[in-house]
C-alpha positions as CSV (number, residue, x, y, z in Angstrom):
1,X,-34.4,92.6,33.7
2,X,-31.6,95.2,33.8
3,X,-28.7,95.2,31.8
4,X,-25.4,96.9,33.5
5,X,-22.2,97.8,32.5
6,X,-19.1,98.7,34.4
7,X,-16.2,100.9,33.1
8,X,-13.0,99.7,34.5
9,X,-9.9,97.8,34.2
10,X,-11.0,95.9,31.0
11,X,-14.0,97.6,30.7
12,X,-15.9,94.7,33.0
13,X,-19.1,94.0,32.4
14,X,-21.1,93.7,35.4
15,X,-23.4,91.3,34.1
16,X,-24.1,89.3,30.3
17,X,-24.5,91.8,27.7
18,X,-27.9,91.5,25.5
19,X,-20.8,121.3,10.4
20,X,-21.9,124.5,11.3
21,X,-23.6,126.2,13.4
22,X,-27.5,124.9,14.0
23,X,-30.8,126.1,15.5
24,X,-32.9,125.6,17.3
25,X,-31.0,122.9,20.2
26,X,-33.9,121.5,21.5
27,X,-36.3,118.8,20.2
28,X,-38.8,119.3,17.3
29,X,-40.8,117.6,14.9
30,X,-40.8,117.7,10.8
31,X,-43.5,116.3,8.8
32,X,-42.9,113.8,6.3
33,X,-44.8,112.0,3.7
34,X,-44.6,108.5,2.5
35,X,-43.9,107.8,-1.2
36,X,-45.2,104.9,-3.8
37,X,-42.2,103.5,-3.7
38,X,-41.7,103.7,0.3
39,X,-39.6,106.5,0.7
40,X,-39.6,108.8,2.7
41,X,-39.8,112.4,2.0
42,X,-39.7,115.9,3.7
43,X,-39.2,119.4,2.5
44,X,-36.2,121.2,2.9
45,X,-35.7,125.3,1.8
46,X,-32.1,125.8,0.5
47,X,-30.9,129.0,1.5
48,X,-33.8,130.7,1.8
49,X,-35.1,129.1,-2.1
50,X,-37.9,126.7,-1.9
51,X,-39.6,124.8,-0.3
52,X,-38.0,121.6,-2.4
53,X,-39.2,118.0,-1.9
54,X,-36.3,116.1,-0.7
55,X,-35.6,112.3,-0.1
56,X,-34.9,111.6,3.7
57,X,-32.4,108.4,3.2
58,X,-30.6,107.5,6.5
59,X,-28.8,104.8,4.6
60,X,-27.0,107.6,2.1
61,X,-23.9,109.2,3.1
62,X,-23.7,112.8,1.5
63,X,-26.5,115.4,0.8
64,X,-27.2,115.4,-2.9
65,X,-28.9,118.0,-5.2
66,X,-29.7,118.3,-8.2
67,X,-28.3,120.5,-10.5
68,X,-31.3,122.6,-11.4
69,X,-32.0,122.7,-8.0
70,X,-28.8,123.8,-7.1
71,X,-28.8,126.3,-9.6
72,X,-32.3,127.8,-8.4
73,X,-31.0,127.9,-5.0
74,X,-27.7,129.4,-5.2
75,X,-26.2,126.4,-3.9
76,X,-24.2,126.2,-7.3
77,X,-22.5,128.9,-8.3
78,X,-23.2,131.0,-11.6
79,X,-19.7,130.7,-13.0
80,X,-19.5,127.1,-12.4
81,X,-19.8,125.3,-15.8
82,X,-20.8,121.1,-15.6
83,X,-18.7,119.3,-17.8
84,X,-21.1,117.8,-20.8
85,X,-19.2,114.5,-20.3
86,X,-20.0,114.8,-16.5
87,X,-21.4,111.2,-15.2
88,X,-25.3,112.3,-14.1
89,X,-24.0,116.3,-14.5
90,X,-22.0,115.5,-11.4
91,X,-20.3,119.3,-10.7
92,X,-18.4,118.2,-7.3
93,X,-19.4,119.3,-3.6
94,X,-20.4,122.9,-2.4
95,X,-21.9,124.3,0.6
96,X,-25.2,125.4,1.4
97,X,-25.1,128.3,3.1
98,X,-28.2,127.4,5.3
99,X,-30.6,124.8,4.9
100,X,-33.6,124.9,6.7
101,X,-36.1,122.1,7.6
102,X,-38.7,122.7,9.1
103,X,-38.0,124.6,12.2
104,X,-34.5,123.4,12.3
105,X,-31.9,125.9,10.6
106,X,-27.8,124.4,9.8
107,X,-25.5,126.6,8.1
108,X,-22.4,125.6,5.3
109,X,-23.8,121.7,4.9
110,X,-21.7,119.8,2.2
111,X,-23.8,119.1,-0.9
112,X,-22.9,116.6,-3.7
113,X,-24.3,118.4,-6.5
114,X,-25.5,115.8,-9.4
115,X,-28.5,114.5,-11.4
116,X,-28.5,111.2,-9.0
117,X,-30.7,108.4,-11.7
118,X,-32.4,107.3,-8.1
119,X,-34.5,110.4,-7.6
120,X,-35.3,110.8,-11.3
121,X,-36.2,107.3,-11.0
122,X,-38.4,108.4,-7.8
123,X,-39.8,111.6,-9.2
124,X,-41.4,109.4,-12.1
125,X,-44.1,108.3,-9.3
126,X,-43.6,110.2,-6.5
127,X,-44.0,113.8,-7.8
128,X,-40.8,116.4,-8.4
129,X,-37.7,115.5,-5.9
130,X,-34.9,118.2,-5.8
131,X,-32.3,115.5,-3.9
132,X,-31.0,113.3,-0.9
133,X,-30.8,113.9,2.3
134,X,-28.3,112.3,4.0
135,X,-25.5,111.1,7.0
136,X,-24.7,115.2,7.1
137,X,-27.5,116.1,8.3
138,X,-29.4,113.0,10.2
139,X,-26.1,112.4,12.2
140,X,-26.8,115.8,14.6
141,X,-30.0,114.5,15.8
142,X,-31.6,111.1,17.8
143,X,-34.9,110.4,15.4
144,X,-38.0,109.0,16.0
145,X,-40.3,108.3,13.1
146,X,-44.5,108.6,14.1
147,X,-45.9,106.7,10.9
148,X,-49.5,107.6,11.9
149,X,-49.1,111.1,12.2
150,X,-46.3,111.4,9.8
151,X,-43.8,113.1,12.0
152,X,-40.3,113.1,12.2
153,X,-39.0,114.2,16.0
154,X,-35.5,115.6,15.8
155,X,-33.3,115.6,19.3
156,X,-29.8,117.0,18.5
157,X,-27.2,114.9,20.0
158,X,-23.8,117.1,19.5
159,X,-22.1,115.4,17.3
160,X,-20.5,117.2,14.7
161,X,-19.9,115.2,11.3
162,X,-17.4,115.1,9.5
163,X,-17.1,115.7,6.0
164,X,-17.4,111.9,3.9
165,X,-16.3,113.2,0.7
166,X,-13.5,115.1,1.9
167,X,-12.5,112.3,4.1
168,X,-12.3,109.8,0.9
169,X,-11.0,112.4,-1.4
170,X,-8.2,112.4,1.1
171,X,-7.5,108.5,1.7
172,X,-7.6,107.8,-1.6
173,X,-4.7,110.5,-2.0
174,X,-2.9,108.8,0.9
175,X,-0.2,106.8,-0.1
176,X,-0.3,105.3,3.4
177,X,-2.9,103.0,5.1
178,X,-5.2,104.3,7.5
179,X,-4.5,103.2,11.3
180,X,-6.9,100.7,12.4
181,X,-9.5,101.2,14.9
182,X,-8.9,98.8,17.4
183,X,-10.9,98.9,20.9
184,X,-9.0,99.5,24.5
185,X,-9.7,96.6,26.7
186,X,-7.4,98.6,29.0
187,X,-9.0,102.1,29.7
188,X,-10.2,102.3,33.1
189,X,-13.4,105.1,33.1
190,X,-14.5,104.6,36.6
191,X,-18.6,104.2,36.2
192,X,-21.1,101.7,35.3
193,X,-24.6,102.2,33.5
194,X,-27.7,100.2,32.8
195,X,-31.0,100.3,31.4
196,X,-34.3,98.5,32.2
197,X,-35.8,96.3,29.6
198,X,-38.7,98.5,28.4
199,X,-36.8,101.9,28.7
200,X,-37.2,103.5,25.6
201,X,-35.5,106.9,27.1
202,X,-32.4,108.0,24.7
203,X,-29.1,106.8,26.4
204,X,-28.5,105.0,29.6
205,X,-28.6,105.1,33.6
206,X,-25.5,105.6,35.5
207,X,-25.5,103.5,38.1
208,X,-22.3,103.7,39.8
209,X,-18.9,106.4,40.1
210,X,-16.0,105.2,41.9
211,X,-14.5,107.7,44.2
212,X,-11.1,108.7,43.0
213,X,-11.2,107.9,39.3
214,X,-11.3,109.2,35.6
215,X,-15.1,110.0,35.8
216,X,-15.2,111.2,39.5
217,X,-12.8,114.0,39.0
218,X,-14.9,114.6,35.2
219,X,-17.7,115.7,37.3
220,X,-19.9,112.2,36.6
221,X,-22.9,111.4,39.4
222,X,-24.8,108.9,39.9
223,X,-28.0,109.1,38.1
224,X,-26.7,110.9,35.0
225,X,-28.1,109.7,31.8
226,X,-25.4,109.2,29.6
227,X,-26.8,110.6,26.0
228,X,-23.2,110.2,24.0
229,X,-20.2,109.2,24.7
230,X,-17.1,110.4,22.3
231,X,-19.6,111.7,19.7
232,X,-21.2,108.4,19.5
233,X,-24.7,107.5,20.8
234,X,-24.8,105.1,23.8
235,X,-28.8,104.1,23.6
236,X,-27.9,101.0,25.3
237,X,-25.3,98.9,27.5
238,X,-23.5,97.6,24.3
239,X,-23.5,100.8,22.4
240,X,-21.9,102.7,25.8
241,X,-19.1,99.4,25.8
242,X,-18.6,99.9,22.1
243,X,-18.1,103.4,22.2
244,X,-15.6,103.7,25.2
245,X,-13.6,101.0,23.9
246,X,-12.7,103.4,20.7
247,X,-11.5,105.8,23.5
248,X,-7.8,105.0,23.7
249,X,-6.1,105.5,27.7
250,X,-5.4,109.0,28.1
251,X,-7.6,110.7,25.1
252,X,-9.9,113.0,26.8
253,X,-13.7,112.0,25.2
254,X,-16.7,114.4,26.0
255,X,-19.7,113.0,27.2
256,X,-23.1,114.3,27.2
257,X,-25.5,113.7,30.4
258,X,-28.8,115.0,31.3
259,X,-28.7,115.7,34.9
260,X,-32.1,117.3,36.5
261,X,-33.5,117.9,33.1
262,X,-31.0,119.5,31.6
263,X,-28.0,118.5,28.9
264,X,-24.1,118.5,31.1
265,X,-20.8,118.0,28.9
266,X,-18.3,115.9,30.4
267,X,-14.5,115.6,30.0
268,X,-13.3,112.3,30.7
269,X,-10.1,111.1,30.3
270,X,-9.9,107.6,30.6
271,X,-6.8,105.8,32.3
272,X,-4.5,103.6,31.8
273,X,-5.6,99.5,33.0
274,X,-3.3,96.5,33.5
C-alpha cells in the first residue's frame, strides 16, 4: 500500500492519510551502553577534557552538566562563583566550546550548568554521570538505535536548533503573547510524495512536479527524496503535510533532497491558494 500526498491548492491529499559549526556531515555510529535503570548512556569529551559518561535523553530539552564537571572541563569559567543558595548549584547556561562524541565534533553548544538530582539519583547505580544530553544536540541528526550491538547511528539532517533557554528567558520577558502557529491550507507547493508501507528509508518519494509552479522553478524532480522540509523532518506523508502547512504563502522554506546519492538544498517558496 502506498501512501501519497499532493502539495497544492489546500495542500490535497491524493489519497487517506495513515548551533555551530559540526563535523563530520556524513553518517556515523556512537556506542552506547544501557544502564540499571534503562537509560541510556554515551560518552561525550568536553572541550577536549574527558571522556565523561553522559545521559543520552531525547525527551530533555537542554544539555546539562554538572558543576564539577563543568569546572574540570573549562565549560565554567574560573571567575564564576555559584551562589550557595543556588537550587541544585544551578550557575546559568554557557557554551562549550566543542563537544565531541564520538567521531562527531559541534562547536559553542548551550550547556545548563547544575547539579540536576536525576543523574545523582542515576550515578547511585549506574556508575559516575557528568550530565544530560539533550534536544541541542540530538536535533542535528536522524537516529537509529542497534540494541544488540549497542550503537547509536547519527545522520545529520541540517537543522540548526535553536536556543530553548534563550527562547523562554525571552517570552517570559515578553509582555506580549506569542503569535500562534496556525497551518496554511492555502499554500500551493506544486509536488506530491509517497512512501511504500515497509520503506524504512529517511524521508519520502517525490512522486509528482507540476510544470510551472513553486517547486518546478525551486529545482524539485521527480524522484527526489524529500529528507526535510523547513528544518523539520518529513519521514512520512503526514510529517511532509504537517510540515508545509507551517510554511505560510510566500515564505521561502529550504528543503533537503537526496538526488543520485547525494544531499540537494532547495528554495521553495510556496504560493498563494484560493
Amino acid at each position: 500500500m502506498k501512501r501519497a500526498l499532493l502539495l497544492t491548492v489546500g495542500l490535497l491529499l491524493l489519497t487517506a492519510l495513515p548551533g555551530g559549526a559540526q563535523s563530520p556531515a556524513r553518517t556515523v555510529t556512537v556506542p552506547f551502553e544501557v544502564l540499571p535503570s534503562k537509560h541510556l548512556a554515551i560518552e561525550v569529551k568536553l572541550n577536549g577534557k574527558g571522556p565523561y559518561r553522559v545521559i543520552f535523553d531525547t525527551g530533555a530539552p537542554v544539555l546539562i552538566l554538572g558543576t564539577k564537571v563543568s569546572r574540570e572541563s573549562s565549560v565554567l569559567p574560573a571567575n564564576v562563583v555559584v551562589p550557595p543558595d543556588a537550587p541544585f548549584g544551578t550557575a546559568g547556561q554557557f557554551p562549550i566550546q566543542r563537544l565531541d562524541i564520538g567521531p562527531v565534533r559541534l562547536e559553542k553548544v548551550p550547556a545548563l550548568v547544575m547539579d540536576h538530582p536525576a543523574v545523582a539519583t542515576l550515578s547511585k547505580s549506574g556508575g559516575p554521570l557528568a550530565g544530560i544530553v539533550g534536544y541541542p544536540f540530538f536535533s542535528r541528526y536522524r537516529m537509529t538505535l542497534d540494541y544488540r550491538k549497542k550503537q547509536l547511528t547519527l545522520t545529520p539532517n541540517s537543522y540548526e536548533p535553536e536556543d530553548v533557554l534563550q527562547m523562554m528567558a525571552e517570552r517570559m520577558a515578553s509582555k506580549s503573547k506569542p503569535p500562534p502557529r496556525l497551518l496554511d491550507p492555502a499554500g500551493v507547493w506544486g509536488f506530491a510524495v509517497a512512501k511504500d508501507d515497509g520503506d524504512d528509508e529517511p524521508g519520502v518519494m517525490v512522486t509528482e512536479v507540476r510544470p510551472g509552479t513553486a517547486a518546478a522553478e525551486a529545482g524539485l524532480r521527480q524522484g527526489d527524496r524529500l529528507l526535510t522540509l523547513d528544518g523539520r523532518w518529513t519521514d512520512s506523508v503526514a510529517d511532509c503535510y504537517l510540515a508545509a502547512g507551517f510554511v505560510k504563502a510566500g515564505t521561502a522554506a529550504p528543503l533537503m533532497v537526496r538526488r543520485d546519492g547525494k544531499e540537494v538544498k532547495l528554495t521553495v517558496t510556496p504560493r498563494a491558494g484560493l
